[in-house]
C-alpha positions as CSV (number, residue, x, y, z in Angstrom):
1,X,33.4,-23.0,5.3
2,X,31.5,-20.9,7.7
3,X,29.1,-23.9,9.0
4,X,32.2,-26.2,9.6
5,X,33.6,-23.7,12.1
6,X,30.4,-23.7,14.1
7,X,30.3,-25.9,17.2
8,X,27.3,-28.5,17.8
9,X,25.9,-26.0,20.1
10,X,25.6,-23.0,17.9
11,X,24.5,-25.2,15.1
12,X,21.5,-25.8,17.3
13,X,20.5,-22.6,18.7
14,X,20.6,-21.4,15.3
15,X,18.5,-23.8,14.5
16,X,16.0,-23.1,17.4
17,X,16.4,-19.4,16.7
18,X,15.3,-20.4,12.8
19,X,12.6,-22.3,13.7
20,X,10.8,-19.8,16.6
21,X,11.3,-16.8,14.1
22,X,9.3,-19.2,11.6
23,X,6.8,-20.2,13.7
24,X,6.6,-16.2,15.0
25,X,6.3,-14.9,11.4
26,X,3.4,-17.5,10.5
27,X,1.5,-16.5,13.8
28,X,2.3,-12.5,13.2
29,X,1.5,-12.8,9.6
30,X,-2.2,-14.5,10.4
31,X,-3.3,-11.9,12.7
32,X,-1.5,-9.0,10.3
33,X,-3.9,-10.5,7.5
34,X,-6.7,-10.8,10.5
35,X,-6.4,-7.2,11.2
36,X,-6.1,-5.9,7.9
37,X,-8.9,-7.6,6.3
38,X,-10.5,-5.7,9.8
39,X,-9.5,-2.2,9.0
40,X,-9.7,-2.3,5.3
41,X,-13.6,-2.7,5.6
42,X,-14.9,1.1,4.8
43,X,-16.2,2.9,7.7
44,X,-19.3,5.4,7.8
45,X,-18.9,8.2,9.7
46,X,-20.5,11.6,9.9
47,X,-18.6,14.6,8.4
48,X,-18.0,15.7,12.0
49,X,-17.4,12.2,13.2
50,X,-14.5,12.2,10.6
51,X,-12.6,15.0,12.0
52,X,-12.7,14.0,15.9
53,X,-9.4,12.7,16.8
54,X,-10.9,10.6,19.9
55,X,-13.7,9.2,16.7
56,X,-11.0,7.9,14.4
57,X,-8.7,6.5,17.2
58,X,-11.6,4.6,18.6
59,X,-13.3,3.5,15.8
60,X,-10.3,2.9,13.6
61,X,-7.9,1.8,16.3
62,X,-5.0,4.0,15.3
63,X,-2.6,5.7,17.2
64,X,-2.6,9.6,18.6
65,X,-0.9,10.5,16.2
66,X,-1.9,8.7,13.5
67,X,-5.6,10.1,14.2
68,X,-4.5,13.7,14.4
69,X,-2.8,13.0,10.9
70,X,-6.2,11.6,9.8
71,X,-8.0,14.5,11.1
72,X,-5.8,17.3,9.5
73,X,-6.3,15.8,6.5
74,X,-9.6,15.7,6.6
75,X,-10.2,19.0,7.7
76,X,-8.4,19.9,4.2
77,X,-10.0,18.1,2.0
78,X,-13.5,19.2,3.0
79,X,-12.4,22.7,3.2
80,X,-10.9,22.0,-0.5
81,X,-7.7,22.7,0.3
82,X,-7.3,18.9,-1.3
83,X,-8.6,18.1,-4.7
84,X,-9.9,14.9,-4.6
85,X,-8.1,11.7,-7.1
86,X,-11.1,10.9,-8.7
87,X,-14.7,11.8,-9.0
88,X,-17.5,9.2,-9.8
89,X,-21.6,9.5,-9.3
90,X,-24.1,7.1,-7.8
91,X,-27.6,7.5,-7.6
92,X,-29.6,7.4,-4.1
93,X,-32.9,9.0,-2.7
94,X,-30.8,10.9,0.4
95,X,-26.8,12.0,1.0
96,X,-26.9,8.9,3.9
97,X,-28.1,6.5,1.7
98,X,-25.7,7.1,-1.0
99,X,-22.9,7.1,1.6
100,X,-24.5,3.7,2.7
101,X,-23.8,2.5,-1.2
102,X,-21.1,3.0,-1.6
103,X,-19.4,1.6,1.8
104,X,-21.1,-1.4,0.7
105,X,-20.1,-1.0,-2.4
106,X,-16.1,-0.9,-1.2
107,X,-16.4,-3.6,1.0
108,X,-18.1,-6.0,-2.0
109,X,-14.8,-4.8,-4.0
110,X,-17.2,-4.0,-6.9
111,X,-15.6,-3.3,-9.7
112,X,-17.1,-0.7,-11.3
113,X,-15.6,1.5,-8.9
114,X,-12.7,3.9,-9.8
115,X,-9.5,2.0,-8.9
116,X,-8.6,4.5,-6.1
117,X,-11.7,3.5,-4.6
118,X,-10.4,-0.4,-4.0
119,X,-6.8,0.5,-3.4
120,X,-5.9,-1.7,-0.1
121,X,-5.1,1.0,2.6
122,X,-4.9,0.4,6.6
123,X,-8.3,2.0,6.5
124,X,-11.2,3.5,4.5
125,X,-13.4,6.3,5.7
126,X,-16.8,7.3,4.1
127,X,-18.0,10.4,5.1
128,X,-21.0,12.7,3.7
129,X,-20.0,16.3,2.5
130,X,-21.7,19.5,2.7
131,X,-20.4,21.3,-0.8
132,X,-18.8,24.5,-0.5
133,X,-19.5,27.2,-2.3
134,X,-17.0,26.6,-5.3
135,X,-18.4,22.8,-5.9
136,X,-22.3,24.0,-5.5
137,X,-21.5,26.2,-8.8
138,X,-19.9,23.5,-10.5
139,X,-22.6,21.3,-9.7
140,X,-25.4,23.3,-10.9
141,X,-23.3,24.0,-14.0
142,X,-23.2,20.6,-14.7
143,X,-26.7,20.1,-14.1
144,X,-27.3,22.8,-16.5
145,X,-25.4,21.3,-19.4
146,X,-27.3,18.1,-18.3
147,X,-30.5,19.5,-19.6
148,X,-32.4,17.1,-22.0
149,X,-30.2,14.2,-20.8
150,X,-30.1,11.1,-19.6
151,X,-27.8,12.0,-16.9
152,X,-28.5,12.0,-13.0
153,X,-29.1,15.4,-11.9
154,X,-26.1,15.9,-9.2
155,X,-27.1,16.8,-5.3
156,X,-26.0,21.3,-5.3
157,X,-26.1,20.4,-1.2
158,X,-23.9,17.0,-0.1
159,X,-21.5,15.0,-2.0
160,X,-20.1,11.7,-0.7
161,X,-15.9,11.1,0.2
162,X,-13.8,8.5,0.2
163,X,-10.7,8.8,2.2
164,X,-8.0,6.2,2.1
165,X,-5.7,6.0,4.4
166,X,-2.4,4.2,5.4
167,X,-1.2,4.5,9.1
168,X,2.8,4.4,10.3
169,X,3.3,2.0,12.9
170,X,4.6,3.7,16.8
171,X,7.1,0.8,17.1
172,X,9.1,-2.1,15.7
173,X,11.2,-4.5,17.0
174,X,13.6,-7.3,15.4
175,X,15.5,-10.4,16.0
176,X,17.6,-12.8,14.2
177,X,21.0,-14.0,14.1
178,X,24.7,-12.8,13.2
179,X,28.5,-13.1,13.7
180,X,31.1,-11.2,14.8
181,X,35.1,-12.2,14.5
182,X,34.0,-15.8,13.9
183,X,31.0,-15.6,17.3
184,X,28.1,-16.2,17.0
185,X,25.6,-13.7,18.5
186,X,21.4,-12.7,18.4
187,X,20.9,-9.3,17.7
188,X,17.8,-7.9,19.2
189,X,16.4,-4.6,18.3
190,X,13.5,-1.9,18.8
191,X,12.3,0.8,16.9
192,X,10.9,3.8,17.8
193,X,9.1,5.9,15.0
194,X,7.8,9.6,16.7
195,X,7.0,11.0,12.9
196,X,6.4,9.3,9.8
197,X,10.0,10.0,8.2
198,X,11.8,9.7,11.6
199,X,12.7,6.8,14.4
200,X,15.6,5.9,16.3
201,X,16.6,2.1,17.1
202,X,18.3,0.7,19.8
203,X,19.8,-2.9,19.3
204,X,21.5,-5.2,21.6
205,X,23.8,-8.4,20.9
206,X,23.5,-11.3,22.9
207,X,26.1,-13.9,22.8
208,X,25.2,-17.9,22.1
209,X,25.6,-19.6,25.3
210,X,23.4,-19.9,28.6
211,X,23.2,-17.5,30.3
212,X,22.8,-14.8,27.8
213,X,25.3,-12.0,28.4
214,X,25.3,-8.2,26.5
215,X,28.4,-8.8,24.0
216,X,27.5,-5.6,22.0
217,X,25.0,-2.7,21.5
218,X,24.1,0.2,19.4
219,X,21.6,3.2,19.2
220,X,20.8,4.7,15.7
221,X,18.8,7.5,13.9
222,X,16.8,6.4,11.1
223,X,15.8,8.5,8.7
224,X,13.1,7.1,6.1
225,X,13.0,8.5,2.0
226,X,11.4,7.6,-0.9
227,X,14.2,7.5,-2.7
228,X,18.2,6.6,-2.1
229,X,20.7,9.5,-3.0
230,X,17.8,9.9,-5.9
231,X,18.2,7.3,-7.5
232,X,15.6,4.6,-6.6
């Protein structure tokens, strides 16, 4: 058996190493839940705010990169160039009100809200929108067919969007513990992601005993996919 062949020693570093990476994992996971519950609360901003890398970084707390991302997008889906997932109406005396609503409305998780609307994301942006000229005529046709009902008439000037967003994190790092030709050893590694399907990760092995000494090391390039020689 593998246990048997481990000395007293090694039986308890493992043991401390188990027991700091659970009490790590607790403390990480409370302020990951902390900060999510944070950054999942939808965010008002301007149409111009929306698009301002130095806005979303500061107001979001994202990265560079993750901000000029945001922005692009942005930038195309008020242009059009995006069509948005869903479309639902809600009824308010100006464009900032309604934008108001339905922040609010997010944030109370109400349910009446298309799905996409409630998705968890890293972060949610709700942003008036000054129609272009393709939307202004299919809003004033569907006002037109509206005629005689009990429908809200729909604002030919501003809409209101929802953009969700999820962010990719700069770095990772890792830790745990492995063996090697029967030694024990504590792999330690960080992770460098510079684009969202791209990192490279450097990892060191550090043997059992006091003081630590290098016993092994490695530098990879990870490439990220959504699916595994397409199959998954």
């Amino acid at each position: 058996m593998l246990l048997n062949s481990l000395t007293t020693r090694d039986k308890i570093i493992i043991a401390l190493v188990l027991i700091s990476l659970c009490v790590l994992f607790y403390f990480a996971v409370q302020e990951r839940n902390e900060l999510i519950n944070k950054r999942q609360q939808a965010t008002v901003m301007g149409q111009q705010q929306a698009t301002d890398i130095k806005n979303l970084q500061n107001q979001l707390q994202i990265s560079n990169q993750n901000a000029q991302m945001l922005a692009d997008f942005i930038k195309q889906a008020q242009a059009s160039q995006i069509q948005p997932v869903n479309h639902f109406t809600v009824q308010a005396p100006t464009v900032q009100v309604a934008t108001d609503q339905v922040a609010s409305r997010i944030n109370a998780k109400d349910p009446t809200l298309p799905p996409q609307a409630l998705e968890k994301t890293d972060n949610t942006i709700v942003t008036p929108h000054q129609l272009t000229q393709a939307e202004i005529d299919k809003a004033k046709k569907e006002n037109e067919a509206n005629k005689g009902t009990d429908k809200p008439k729909i604002n030919e000037e501003y809409g209101v969007n929802v953009f969700k967003n999820n962010n990719y994190r700069n770095w990772e790092w890792s830790t745990g513990y492995g063996q090697h030709c029967g030694k024990g050893y504590i792999p330690i590694g960080l992770q460098r992601n510079y684009s969202k399907d791209n990192a490279i990760e450097a990892e060191v092995h550090l043997d059992t005993g006091m003081p630590k000494n290098v016993t092994g090391w490695e530098v990879k390039q990870v490439w990220k996919t959504d699916k595994l020689f397409f199959m998954f």
